[in-house]
Every structure is written in C-alpha cells, then in structure tokens.
N, C-alpha and C positions, 0 to 999 in steps of 0.2 A: 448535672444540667437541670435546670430549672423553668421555668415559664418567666420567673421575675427578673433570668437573663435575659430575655428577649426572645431565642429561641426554642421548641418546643421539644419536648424528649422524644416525643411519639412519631411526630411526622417530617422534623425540622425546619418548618414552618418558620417564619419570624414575624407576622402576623397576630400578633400578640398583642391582647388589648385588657386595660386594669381599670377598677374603679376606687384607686388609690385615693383619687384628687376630688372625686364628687362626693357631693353631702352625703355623710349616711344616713342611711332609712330601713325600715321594712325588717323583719325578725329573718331573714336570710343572711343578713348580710349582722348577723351579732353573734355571741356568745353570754349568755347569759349568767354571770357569777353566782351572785344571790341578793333574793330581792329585789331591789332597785338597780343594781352594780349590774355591769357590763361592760365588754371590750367587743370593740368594731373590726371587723373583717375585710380583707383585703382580698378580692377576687382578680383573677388572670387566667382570660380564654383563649385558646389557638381556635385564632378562624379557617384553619387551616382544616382541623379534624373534630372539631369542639371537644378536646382537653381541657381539663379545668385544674388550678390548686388554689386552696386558697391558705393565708395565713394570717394571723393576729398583727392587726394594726402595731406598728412597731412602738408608736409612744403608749398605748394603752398596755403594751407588753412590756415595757422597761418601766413602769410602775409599779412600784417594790409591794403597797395593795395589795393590787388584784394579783398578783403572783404568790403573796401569801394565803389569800383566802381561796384561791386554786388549790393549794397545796392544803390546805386546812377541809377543805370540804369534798374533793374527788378524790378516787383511789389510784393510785402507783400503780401502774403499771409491771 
C-alpha cells in the first residue's frame, strides 16, 4: 500500500494530495543528475498524519538518459 493509491499506510487516511499536475519548481521537488540534468519529483501527503513519499516523475524516469547516467555516476547499492 502506497500513498499514490490513494490511501495512506500509516493511518488509512484517504486524504491524500500530490503535486503530480503543477509546475515544477524549487530544489525540493528535483533530483539532480549532473550538471544541468535533472529529474522532477513527485510528492504525496496524508493530511490525515502528514506522511509523505515521494517518487521520480515517471516520464523523466522511463528516459533511457537519465537512467543511464544514474547508473554511471552513483553507487549500487
């Protein structure tokens, strides 16, 4: 169970709100690759307990790219 279902793990809230659809801005809401390159983030809060997760904008993440210079420049886990 996830937050980007709708309802929350923590408190089962549905109260769930994203900022999928508005512009992005601000060094919170990125990921910084290198350089100039970056992928935009996808935040989801329960108003319910202020839970948060957040994940990689999914067209900046299906970008064969920035997946490779991910891979090329952080370390494995």
């Amino acid at each position: 169970m996830s937050l980007k279902e709708g309802t929350c793990p923590k408190c089962s809230s549905n109260e769930i709100y994203t900022n999928k659809k508005c512009n992005p801005r601000g060094e919170r809401g990125q990921i910084v690759i290198s350089g100039w390159k970056w992928m935009w983030i996808d935040l989801y809060l329960c108003m319910g307990c202020g839970f948060f997760e957040e994940y990689v904008n999914e067209k900046d993440f299906r970008e064969e790219k920035n997946r490779e210079k991910i891979k090329t420049t952080w370390s494995k886990v």
